[in-house]
C-alpha positions as CSV (number, residue, x, y, z in Angstrom):
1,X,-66.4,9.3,2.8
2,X,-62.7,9.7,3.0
3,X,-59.7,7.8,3.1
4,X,-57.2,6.6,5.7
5,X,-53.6,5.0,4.5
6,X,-51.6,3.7,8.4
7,X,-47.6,4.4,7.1
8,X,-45.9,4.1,10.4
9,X,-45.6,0.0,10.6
10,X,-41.9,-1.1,11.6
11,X,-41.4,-3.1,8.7
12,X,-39.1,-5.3,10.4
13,X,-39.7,-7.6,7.9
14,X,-38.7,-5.9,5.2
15,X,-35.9,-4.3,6.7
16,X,-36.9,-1.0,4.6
17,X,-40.0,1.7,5.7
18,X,-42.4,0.0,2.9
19,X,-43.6,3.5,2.6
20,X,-40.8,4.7,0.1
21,X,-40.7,1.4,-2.2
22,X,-40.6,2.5,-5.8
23,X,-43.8,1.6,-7.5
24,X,-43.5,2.5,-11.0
25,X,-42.2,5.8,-10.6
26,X,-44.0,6.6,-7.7
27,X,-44.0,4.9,-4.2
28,X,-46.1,2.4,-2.6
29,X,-47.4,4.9,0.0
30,X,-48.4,7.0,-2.8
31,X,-50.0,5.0,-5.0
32,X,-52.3,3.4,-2.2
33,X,-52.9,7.4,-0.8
34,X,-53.7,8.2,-4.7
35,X,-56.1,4.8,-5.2
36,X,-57.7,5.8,-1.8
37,X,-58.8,9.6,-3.4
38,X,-59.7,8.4,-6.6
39,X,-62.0,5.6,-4.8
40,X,-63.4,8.0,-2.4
41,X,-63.6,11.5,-4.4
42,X,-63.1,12.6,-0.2
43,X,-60.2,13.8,2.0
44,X,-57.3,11.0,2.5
45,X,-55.1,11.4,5.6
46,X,-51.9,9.5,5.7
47,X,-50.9,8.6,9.8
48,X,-47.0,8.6,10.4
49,X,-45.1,7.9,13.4
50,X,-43.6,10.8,14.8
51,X,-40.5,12.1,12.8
52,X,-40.9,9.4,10.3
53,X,-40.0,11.0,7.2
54,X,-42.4,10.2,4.1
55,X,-42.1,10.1,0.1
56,X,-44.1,12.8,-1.8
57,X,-47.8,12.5,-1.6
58,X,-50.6,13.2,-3.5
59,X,-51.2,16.6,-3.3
60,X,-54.3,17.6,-0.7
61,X,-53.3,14.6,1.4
62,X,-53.2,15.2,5.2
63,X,-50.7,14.0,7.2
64,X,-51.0,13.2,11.2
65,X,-48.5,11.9,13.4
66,X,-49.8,9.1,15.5
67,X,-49.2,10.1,19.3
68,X,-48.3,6.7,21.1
69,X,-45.7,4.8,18.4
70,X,-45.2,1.3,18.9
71,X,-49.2,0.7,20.1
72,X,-50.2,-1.1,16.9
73,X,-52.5,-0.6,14.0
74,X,-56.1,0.6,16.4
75,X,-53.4,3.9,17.7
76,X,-53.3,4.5,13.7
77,X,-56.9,4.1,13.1
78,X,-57.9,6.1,16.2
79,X,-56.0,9.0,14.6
80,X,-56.8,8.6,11.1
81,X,-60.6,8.7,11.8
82,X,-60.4,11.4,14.2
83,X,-58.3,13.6,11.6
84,X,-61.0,12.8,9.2
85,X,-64.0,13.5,11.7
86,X,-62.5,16.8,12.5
87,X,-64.2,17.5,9.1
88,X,-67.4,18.1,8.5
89,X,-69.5,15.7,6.6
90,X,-67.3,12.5,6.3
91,X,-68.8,9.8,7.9
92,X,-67.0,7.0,7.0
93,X,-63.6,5.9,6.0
94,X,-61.8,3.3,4.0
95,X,-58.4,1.8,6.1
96,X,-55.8,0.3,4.0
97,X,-52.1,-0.4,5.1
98,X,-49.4,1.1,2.9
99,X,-48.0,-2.3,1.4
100,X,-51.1,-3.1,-1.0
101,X,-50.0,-2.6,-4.4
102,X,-53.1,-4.3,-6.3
103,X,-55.7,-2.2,-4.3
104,X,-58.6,-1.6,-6.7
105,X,-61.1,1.0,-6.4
106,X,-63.9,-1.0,-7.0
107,X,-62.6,-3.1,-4.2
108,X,-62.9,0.5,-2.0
109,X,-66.3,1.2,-3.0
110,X,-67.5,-2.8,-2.2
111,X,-66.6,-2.6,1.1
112,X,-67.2,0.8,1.6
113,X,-71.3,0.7,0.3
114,X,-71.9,-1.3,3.4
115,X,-72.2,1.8,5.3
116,X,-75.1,3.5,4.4
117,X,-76.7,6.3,6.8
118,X,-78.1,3.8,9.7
119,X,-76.2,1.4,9.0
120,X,-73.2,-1.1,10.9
121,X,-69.9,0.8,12.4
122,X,-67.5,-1.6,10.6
123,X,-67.3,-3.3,7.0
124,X,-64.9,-6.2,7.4
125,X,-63.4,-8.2,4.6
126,X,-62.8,-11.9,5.6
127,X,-61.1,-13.0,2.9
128,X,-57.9,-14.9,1.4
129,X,-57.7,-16.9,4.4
130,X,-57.8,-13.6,7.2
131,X,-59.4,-11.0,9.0
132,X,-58.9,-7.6,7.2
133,X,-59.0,-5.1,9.2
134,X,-56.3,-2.6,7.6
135,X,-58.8,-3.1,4.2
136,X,-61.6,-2.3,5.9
137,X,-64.0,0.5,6.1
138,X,-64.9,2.1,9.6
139,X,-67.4,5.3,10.6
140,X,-65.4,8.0,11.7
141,X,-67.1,8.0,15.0
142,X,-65.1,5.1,16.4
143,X,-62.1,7.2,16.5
144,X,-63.0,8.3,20.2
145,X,-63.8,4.1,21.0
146,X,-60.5,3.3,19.3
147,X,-58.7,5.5,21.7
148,X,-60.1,4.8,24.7
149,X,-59.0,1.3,23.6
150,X,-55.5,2.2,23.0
151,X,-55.4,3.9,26.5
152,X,-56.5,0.9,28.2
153,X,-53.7,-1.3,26.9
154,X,-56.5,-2.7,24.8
155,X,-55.7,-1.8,20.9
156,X,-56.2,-5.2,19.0
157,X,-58.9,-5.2,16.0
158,X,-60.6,-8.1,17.6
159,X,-61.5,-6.3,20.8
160,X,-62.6,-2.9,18.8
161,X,-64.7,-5.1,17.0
162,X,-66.4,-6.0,20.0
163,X,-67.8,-2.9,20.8
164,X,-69.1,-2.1,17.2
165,X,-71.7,-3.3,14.9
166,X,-69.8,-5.0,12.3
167,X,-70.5,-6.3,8.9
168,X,-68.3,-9.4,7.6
169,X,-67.7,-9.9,4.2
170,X,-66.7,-13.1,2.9
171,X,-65.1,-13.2,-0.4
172,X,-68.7,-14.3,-2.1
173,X,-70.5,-11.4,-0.4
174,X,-67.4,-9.1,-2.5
175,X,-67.6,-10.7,-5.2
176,X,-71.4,-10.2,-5.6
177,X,-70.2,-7.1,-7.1
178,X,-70.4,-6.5,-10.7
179,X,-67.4,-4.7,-11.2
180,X,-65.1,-6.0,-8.6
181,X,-65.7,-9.3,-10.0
182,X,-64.6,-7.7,-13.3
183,X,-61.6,-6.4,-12.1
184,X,-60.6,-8.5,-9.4
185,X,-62.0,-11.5,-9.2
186,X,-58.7,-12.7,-7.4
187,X,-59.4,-10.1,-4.7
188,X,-55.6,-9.1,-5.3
189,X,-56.6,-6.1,-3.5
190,X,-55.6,-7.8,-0.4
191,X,-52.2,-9.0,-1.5
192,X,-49.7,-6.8,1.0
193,X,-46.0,-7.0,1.1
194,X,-44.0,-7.8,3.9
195,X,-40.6,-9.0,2.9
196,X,-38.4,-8.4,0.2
197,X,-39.3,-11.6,-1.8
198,X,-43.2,-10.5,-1.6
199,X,-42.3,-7.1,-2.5
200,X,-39.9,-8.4,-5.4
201,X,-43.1,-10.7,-7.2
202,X,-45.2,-8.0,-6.9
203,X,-43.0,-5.5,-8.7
204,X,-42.7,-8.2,-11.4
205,X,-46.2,-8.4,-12.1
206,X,-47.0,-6.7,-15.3
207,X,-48.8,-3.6,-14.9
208,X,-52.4,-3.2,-15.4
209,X,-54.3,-3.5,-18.2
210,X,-56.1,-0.6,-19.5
211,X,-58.1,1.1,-22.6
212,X,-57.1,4.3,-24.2
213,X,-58.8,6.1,-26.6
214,X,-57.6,9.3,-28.5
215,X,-60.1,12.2,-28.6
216,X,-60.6,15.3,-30.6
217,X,-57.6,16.2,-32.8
218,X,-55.6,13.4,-31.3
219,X,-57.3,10.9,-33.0
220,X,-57.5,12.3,-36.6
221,X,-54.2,10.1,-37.3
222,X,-55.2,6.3,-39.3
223,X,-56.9,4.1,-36.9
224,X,-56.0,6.6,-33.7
225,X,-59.5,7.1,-32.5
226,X,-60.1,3.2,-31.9
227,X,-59.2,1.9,-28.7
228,X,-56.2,0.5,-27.1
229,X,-55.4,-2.0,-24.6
230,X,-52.3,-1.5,-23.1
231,X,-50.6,-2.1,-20.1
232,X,-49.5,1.0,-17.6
233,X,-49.7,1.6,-13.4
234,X,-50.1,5.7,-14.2
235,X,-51.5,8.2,-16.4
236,X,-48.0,9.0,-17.9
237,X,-47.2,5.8,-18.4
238,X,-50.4,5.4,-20.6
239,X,-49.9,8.5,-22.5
240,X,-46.3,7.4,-23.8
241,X,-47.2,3.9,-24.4
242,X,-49.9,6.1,-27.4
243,X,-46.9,8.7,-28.1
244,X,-48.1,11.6,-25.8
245,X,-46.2,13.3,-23.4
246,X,-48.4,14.4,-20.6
247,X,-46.5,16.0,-18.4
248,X,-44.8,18.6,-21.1
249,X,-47.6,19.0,-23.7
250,X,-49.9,21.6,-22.3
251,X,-52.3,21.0,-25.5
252,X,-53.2,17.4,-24.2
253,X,-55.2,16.3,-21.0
254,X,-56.7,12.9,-19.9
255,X,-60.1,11.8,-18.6
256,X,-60.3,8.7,-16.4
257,X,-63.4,6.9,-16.3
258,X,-65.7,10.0,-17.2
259,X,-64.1,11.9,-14.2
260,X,-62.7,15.6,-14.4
261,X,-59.7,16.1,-16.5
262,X,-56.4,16.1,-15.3
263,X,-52.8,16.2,-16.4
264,X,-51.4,14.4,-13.7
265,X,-49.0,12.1,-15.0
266,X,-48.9,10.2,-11.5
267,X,-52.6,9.2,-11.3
268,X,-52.8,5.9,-10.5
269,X,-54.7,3.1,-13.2
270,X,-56.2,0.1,-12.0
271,X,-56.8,-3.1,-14.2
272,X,-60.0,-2.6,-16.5
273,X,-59.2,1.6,-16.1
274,X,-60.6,3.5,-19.1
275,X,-58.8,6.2,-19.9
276,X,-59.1,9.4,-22.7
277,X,-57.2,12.0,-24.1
278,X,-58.3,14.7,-25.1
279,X,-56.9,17.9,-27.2
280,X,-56.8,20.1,-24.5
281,X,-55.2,23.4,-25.0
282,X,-55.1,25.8,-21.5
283,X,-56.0,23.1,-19.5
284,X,-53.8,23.6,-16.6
């Protein structure tokens, strides 16, 4: 499975690309390319419009320039899935706009367990009042239906939809999830930003909670190796608010829910995130 993030909206609205907001140090395109790879452990392809310049990414994302601008959110998806088809073995995709700041990686995985091998064509939240189908998950093999779509002056959701098997999801049916309902029982995964109020409350929200414990020698100090709950959007944020230093301490790495170990300082956290340090020296 894989990950498509559509970053070439007009963001009239706004009156800014949303793309290159500032996110706690990073971006919003960023952290929702970033969310999308730790959700999927698979390829992420960001979709552009032509020329449209981007923030940094993650590094591995892909980047594809959608051929027919101004043709709506089904030209994006048509792209994004076919970039991700080209490769071999990903079958699916998770589709999220850039503008969704409190995307959770539980939420990914909900929506994206609905398609198993045999399975429907589409998972589609319904949810928070709407239709969401740019936080939705879609087999890559529609990229060739979506297309055809677009070329017949046809590119709205609804009508792809009906040509597809799809799965709804109302907010119960996401919620029936153990650790969704843990982390987001809100659904604030579906909060998007489209002027420069929304985009203003967001960034005011306080950051997510997370635990950190200290591992090896780094927890030798008084009452270091017990955990703490803190509050921090990235893994260098996190490591500061415990007196690391990530990013410049080649001794120290971090471990995020049991994953590989990284010293990224930009990794994303999510609310309920658990997150370890370890003494790490030559871990590069």
């Amino acid at each position: 499975m894989g990950g498509v993030v559509l970053a070439g909206g007009r963001s009239t609205r706004m009156g800014t690309p949303k793309a290159t907001l500032e996110w706690h140090g990073s971006t919003l395109l960023y952290r929702t390319a970033a969310i999308l790879a730790r959700a999927t452990a698979g390829p992420v392809v960001v979709v552009r419009a032509d020329g449209q310049p981007l923030p940094t990414l993650p590094a591995g994302t892909t980047v594809v320039a959608d051929p027919r601008p101004g043709m709506g959110p089904v030209q994006g998806i048509a792209a994004g899935l076919a970039a991700l088809r080209a490769r071999a073995g990903v079958e699916a995709a998770f589709v999220a706009a850039t503008d969704m700041p409190f995307l959770h990686p539980a939420f990914i995985r909900r929506v994206l367990r609905e398609l198993p091998p045999g399975g429907p064509d589409v998972a589609l939240p319904v949810a928070r009042g709407h239709h969401q189908p740019l936080a939705a998950a879609y087999r890559t093999a529609l990229a060739e239906t979506a297309d055809r779509l677009v070329a017949e002056d046809r590119a709205r959701p609804a009508l792809l939809f009906q040509e597809c098997a799809v799965q709804r999801l109302d907010e119960a049916a996401l919620l029936t999830d153990p650790a969704l309902a843990a982390t987001d029982p809100g659904l604030d995964s579906l909060v998007n930003v489209n002027t420069p109020a929304d985009y203003q409350a967001a960034r005011a929200r306080p950051a997510p909670e997370v635990i950190v414990r200290l591992l090896d020698t780094l927890g030798h100090a008084a009452g270091a190796a017990r955990p703490h709950r803190i509050r921090a959007a990235t893994l260098g944020a996190a490591a500061e608010a415990v007196g690391l230093l990530l990013d410049q301490d080649p001794t120290v790495a971090a471990r995020l829910d049991d994953g590989p170990l990284t010293r990224d300082p930009m990794t994303p956290l999510a609310d309920g995130d658990s997150v370890a340090f370890h003494s790490a020296a030559g871990v590069r």
